[in-house]
FIKOLZA-1660 file (N, C-alpha, C; in steps of 0.1 Angstrom, whole numbers, plus 5000, padded with zeros to 4 digits):
% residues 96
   i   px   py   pz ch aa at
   1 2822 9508 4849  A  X  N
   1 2832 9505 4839  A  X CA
   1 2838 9517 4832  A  X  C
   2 2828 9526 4833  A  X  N
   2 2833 9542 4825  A  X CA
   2 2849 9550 4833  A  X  C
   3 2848 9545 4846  A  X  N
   3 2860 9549 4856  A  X CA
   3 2870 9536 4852  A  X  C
   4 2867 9531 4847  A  X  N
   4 2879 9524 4849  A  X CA
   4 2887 9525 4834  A  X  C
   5 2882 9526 4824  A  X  N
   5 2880 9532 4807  A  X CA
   5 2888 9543 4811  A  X  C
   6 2886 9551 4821  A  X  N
   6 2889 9565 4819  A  X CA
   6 2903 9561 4826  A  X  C
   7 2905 9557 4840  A  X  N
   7 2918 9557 4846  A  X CA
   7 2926 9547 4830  A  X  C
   8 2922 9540 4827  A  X  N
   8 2931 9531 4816  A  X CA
   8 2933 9544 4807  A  X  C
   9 2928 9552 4803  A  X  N
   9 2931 9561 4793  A  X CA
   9 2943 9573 4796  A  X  C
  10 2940 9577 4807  A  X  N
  10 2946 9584 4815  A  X CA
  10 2962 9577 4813  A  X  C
  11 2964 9563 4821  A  X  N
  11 2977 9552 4828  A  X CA
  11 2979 9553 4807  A  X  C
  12 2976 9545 4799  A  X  N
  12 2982 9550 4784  A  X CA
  12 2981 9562 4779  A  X  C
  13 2978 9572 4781  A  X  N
  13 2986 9590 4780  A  X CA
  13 2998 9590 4784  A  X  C
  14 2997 9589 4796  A  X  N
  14 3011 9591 4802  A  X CA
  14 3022 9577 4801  A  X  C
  15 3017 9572 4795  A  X  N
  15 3028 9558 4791  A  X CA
  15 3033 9561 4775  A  X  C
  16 3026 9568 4772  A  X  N
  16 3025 9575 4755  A  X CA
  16 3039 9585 4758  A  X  C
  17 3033 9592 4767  A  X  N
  17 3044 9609 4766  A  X CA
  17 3057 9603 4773  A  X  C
  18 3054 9594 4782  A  X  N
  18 3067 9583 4790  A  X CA
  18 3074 9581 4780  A  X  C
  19 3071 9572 4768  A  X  N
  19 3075 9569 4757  A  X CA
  19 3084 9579 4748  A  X  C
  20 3076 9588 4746  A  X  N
  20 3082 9601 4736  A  X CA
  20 3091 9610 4744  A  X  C
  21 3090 9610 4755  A  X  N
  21 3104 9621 4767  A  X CA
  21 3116 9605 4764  A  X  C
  22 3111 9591 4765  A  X  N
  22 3124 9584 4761  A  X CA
  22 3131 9584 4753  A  X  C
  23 3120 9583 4741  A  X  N
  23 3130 9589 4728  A  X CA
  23 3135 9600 4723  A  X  C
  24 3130 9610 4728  A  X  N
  24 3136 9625 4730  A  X CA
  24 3150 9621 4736  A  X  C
  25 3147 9616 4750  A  X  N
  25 3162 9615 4754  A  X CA
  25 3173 9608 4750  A  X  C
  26 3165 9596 4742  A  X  N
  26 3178 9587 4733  A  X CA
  26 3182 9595 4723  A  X  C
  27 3179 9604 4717  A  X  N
  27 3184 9613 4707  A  X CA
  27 3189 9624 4712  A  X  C
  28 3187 9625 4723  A  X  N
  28 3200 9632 4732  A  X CA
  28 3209 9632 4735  A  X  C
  29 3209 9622 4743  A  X  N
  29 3220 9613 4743  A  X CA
  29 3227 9606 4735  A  X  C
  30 3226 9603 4722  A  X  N
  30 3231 9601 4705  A  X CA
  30 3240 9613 4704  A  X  C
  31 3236 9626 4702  A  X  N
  31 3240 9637 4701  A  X CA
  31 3256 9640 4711  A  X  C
  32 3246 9640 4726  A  X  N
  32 3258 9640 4736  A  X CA
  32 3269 9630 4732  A  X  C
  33 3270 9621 4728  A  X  N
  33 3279 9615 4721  A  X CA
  33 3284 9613 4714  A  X  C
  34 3279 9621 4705  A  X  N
  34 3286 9623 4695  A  X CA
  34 3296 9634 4694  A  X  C
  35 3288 9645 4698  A  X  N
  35 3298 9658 4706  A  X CA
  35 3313 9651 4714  A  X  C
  36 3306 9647 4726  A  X  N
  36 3319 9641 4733  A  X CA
  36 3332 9632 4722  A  X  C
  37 3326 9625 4715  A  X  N
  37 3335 9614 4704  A  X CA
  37 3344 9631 4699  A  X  C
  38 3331 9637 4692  A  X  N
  38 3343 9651 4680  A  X CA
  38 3352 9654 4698  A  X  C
  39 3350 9660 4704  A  X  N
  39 3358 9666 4712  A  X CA
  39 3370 9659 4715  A  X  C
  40 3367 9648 4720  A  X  N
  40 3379 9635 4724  A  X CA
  40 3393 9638 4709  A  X  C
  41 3385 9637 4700  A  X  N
  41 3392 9639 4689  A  X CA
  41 3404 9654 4690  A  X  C
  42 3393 9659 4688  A  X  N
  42 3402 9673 4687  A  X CA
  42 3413 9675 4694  A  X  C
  43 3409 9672 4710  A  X  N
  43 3420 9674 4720  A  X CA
  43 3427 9666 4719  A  X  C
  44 3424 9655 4709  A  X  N
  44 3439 9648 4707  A  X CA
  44 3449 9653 4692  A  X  C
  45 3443 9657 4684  A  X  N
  45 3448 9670 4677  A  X CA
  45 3451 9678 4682  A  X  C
  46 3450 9684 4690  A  X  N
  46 3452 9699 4698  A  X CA
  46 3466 9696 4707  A  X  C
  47 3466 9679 4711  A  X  N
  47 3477 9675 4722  A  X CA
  47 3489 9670 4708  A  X  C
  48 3486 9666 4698  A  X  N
  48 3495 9664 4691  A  X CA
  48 3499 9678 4683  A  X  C
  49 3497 9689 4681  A  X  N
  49 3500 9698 4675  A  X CA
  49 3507 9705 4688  A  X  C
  50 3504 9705 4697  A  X  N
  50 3510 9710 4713  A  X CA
  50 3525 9702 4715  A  X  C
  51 3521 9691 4711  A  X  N
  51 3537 9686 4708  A  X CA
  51 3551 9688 4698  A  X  C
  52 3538 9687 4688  A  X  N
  52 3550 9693 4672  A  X CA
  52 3556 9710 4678  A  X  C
  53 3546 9717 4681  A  X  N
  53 3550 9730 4681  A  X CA
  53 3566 9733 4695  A  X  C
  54 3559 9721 4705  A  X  N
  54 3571 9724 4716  A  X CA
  54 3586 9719 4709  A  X  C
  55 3587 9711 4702  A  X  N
  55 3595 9699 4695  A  X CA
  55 3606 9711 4686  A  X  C
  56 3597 9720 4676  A  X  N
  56 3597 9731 4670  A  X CA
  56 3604 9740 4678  A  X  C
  57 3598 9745 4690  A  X  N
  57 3603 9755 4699  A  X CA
  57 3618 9750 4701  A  X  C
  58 3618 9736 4708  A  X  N
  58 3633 9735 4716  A  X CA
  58 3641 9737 4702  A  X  C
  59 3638 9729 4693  A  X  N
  59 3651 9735 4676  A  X CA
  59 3653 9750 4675  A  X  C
  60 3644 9754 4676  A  X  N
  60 3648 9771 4675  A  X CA
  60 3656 9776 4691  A  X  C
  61 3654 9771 4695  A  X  N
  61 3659 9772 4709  A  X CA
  61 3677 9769 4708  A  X  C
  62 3676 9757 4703  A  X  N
  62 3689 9753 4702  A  X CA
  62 3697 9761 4689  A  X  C
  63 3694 9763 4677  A  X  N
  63 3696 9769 4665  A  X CA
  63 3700 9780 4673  A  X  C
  64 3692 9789 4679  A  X  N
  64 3696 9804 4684  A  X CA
  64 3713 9802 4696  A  X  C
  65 3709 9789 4698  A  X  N
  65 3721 9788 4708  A  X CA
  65 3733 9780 4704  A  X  C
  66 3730 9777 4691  A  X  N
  66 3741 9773 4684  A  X CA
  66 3749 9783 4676  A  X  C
  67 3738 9798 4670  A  X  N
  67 3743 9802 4661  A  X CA
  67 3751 9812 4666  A  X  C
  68 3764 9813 4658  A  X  N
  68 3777 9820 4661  A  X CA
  68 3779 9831 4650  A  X  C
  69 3787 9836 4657  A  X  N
  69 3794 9848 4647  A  X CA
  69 3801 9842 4634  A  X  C
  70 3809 9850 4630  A  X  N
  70 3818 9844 4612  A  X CA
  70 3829 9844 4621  A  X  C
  71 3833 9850 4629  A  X  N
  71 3850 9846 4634  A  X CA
  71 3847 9839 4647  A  X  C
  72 3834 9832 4651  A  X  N
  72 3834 9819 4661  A  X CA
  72 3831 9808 4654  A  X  C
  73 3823 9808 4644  A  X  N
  73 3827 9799 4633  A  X CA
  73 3838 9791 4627  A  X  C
  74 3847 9805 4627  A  X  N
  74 3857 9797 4624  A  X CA
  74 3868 9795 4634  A  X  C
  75 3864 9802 4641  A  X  N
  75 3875 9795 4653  A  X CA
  75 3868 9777 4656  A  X  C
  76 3854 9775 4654  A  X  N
  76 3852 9761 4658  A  X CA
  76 3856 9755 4645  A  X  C
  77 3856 9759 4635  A  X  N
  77 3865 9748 4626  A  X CA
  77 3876 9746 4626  A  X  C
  78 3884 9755 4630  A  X  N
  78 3898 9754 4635  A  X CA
  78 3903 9748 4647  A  X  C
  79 3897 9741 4654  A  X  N
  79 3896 9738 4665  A  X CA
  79 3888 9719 4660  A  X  C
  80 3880 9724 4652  A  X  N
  80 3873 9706 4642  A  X CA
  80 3883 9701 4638  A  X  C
  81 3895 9711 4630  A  X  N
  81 3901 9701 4622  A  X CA
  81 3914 9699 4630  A  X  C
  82 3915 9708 4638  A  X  N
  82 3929 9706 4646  A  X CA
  82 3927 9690 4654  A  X  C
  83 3911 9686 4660  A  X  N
  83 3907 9672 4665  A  X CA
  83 3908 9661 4657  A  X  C
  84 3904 9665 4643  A  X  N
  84 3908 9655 4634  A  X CA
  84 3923 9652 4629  A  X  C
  85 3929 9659 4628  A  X  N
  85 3949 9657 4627  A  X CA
  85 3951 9649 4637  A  X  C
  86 3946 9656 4653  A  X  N
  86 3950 9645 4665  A  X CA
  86 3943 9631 4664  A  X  C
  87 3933 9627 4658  A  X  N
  87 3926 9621 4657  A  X CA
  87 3933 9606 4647  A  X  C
  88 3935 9616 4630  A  X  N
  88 3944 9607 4626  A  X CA
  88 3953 9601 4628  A  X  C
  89 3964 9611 4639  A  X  N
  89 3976 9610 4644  A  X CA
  89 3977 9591 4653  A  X  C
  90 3966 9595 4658  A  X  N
  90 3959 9587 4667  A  X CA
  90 3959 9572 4663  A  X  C
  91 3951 9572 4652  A  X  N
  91 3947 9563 4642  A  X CA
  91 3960 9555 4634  A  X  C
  92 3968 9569 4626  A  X  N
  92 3982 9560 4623  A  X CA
  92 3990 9552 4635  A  X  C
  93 3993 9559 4645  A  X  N
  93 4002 9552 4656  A  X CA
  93 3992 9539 4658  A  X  C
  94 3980 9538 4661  A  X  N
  94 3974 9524 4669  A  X CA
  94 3978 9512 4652  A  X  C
  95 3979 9517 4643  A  X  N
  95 3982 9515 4631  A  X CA
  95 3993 9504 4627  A  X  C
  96 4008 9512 4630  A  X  N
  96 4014 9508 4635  A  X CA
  96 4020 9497 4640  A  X  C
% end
């Protein structure tokens, strides 16, 4: 009976430490996912600020390629309003 007391003692040890390596691992795996959840996040911060900044980029992009001198400036206003006279001209005749 003493061998069999002992193997029983032995088979619940190791069903004990079975036990406690599971729950070690569930709290590992808690962790591992919770890391993963922050990360998912961030990179979606990271992909939305990656956006504003390109968004940002192309306006400065275009600002630089819009911006003119003082006498091309005014040559496109003079040219704006010369469209608008044709414009109204336009407008009175269909008028008419």
């Amino acid at each position: 009976m003493t061998e069999l007391q002992e193997r029983l003692g032995s088979i619940l040890a190791k069903l004990n430490q079975l036990e406690e390596q599971l729950e070690l691992s569930k709290a590992e795996l808690a962790v591992a996912k919770r890391d993963l959840h922050q990360s998912r996040e961030t990179i979606g911060l990271q992909k939305n600020t990656i956006r504003s900044l390109e968004e940002k980029n192309k306006l400065v992009k275009i600002a630089e390629a819009v911006a003119l001198s003082k006498e091309d400036k005014r040559t496109v206003k003079l040219k704006i309003n010369e469209f608008i006279r044709e414009i109204d001209k336009c407008i009175a005749t269909l008028s008419d």
